[in-house]
Rosetta silent file (secondary structure, phi, psi, omega in degrees, C-alpha in Angstrom):
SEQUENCE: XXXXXXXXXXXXXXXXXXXXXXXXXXXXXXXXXXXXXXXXXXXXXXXXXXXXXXXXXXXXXXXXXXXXXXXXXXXXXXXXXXXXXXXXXXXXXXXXX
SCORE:     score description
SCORE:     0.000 S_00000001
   1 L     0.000  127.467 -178.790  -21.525    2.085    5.077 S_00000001
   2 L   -61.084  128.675  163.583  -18.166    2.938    2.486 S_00000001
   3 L   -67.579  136.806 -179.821  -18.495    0.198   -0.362 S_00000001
   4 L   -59.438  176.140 -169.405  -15.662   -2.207   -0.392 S_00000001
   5 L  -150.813  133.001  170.691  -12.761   -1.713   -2.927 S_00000001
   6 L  -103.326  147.177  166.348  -10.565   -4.938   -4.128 S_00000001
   7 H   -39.083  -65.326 -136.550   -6.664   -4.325   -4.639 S_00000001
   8 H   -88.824  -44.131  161.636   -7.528   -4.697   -8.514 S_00000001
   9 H   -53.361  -53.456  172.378   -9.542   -1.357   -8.001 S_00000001
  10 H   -63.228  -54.058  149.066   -7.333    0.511   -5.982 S_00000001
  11 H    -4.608  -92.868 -163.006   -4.853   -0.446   -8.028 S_00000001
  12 H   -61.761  -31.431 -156.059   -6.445    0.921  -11.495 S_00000001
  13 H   -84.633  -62.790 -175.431   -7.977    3.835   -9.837 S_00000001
  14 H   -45.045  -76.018  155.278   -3.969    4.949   -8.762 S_00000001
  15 H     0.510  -69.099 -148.610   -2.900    3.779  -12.650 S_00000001
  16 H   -81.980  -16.552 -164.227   -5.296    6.287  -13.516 S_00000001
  17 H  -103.374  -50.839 -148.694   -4.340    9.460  -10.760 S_00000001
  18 L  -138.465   90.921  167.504   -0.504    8.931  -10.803 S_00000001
  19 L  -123.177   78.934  166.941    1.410    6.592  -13.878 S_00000001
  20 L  -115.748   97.457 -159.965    4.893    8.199  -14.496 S_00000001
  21 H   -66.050  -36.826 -169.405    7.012    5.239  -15.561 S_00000001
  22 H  -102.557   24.168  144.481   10.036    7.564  -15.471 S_00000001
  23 H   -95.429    3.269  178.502    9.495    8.260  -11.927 S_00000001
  24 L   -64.172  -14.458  124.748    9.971    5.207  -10.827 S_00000001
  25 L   -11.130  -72.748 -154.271   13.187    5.853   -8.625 S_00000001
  26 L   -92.692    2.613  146.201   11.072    8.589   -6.709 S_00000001
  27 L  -107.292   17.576  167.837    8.408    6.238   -6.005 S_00000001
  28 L   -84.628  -66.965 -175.516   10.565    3.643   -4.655 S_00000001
  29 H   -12.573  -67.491 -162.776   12.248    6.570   -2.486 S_00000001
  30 H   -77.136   12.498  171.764    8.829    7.799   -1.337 S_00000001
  31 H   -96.475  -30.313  179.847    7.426    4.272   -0.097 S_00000001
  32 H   -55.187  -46.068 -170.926   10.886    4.333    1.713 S_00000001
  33 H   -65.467  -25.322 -167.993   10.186    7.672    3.385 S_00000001
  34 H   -76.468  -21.631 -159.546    6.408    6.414    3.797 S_00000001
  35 H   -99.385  -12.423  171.769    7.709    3.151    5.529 S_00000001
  36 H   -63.234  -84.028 -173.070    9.803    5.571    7.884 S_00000001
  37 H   -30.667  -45.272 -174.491    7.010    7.803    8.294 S_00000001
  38 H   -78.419  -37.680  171.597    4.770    4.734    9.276 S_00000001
  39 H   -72.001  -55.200 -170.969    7.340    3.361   12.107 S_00000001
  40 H   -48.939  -57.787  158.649    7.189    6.888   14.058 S_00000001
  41 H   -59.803    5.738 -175.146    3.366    6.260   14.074 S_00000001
  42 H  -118.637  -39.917  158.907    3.257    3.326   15.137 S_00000001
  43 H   -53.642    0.102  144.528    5.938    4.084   17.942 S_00000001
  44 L  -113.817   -1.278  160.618    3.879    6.762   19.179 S_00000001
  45 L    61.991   38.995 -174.182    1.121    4.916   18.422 S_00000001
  46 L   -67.966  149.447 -155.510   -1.002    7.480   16.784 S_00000001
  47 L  -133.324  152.243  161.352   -4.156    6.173   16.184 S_00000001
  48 H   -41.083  -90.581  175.192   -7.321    7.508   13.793 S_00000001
  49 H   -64.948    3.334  146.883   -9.972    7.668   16.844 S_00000001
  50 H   -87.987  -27.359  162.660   -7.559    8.900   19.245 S_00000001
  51 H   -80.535  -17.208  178.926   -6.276   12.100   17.167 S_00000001
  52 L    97.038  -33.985 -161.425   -9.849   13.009   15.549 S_00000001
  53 L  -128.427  179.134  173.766   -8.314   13.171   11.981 S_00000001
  54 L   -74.561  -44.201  179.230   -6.200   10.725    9.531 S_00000001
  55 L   -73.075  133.751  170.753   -3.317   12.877    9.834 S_00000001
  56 L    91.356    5.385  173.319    0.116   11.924   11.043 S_00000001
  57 L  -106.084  147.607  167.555   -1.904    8.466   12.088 S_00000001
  58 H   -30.233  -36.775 -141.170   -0.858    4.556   11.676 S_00000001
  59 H   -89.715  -31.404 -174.703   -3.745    4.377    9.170 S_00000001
  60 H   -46.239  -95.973 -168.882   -2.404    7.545    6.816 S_00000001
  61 H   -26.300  -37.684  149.500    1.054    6.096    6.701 S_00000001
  62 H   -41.728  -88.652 -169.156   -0.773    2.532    5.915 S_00000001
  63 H   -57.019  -70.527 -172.494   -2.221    3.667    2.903 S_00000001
  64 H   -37.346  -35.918  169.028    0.748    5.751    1.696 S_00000001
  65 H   -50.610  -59.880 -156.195    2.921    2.511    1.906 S_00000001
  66 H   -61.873  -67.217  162.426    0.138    0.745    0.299 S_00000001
  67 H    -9.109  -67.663 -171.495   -0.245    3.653   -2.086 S_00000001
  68 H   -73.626  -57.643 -164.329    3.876    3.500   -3.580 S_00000001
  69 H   -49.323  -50.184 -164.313    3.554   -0.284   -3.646 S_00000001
  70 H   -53.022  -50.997 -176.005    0.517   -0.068   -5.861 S_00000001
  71 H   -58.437  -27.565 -158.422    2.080    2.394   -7.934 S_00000001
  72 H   -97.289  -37.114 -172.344    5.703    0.696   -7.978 S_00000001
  73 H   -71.342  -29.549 -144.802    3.246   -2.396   -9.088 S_00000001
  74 H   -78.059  -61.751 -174.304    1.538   -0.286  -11.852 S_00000001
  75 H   -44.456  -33.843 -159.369    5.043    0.793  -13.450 S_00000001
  76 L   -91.259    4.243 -152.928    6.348   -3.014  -13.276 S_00000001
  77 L    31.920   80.398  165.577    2.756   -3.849  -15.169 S_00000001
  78 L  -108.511   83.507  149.600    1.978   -6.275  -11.817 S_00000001
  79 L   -13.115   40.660 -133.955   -0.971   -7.685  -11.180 S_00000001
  80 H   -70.093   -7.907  171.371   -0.732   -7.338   -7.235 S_00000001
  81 H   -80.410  -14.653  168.521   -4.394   -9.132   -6.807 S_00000001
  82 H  -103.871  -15.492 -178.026   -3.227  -11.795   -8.649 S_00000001
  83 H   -85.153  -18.909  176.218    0.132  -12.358   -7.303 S_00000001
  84 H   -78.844  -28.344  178.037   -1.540  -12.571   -3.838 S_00000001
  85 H   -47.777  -55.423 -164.540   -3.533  -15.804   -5.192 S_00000001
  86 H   -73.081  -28.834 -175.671   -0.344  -17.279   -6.168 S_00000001
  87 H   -82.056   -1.012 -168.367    1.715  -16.102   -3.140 S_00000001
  88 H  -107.105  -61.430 -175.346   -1.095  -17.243   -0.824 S_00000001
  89 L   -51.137 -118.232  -66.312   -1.162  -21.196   -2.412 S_00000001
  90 L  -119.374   88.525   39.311    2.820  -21.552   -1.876 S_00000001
  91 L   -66.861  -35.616 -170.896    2.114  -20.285    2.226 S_00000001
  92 L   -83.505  -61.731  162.561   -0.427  -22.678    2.376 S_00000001
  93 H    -3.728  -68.985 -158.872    1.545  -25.314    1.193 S_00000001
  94 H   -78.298  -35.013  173.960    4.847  -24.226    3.241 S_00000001
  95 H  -119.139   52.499 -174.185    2.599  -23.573    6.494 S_00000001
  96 L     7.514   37.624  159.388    0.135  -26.365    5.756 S_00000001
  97 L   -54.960    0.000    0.000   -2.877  -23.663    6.458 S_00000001
């Protein structure tokens, strides 16, 4: 079994691979192309255990979205594990969950 990872990990671990502030243009661009990239798979509805591998599958294009936000968070200095705390209390409030 893979050991779990919290958004505050993934996060720092990306900080740590890819942090070029004065790319930040070209990583909004490439979550755009990733969020493209991510509709064709899911409209052909490529899947991990039906292709054999990650590529060119719903979950690859998941994580590459996931990937640019983190990074697009890293450049803005964002907490994105903490903004889901705060962003979670104002939905429960709004959908009384």
């Amino acid at each position: 079994m893979k050991a779990s990872i919290t958004i505050q990990q993934l996060q720092a671990y990306i900080k740590e691979k890819d942090f070029k502030p004065e790319l930040k243009n070209a990583y909004f661009q490439k979550l755009i192309e990733e969020v493209g990239e991510l509709s064709e798979a899911l409209r052909k509805d490529k899947r991990l255990e039906q292709q054999g591998t990650i590529k060119g599958t719903i979950e690859e294009e998941l994580y590459d979205v996931l990937y640019y936000i983190l990074a697009i968070a890293n450049i803005h200095d964002i907490d994105l594990e903490h903004c889901f705390h705060l962003k979670e209390e104002i939905n429960q409030q709004k959908y009384k969950k």
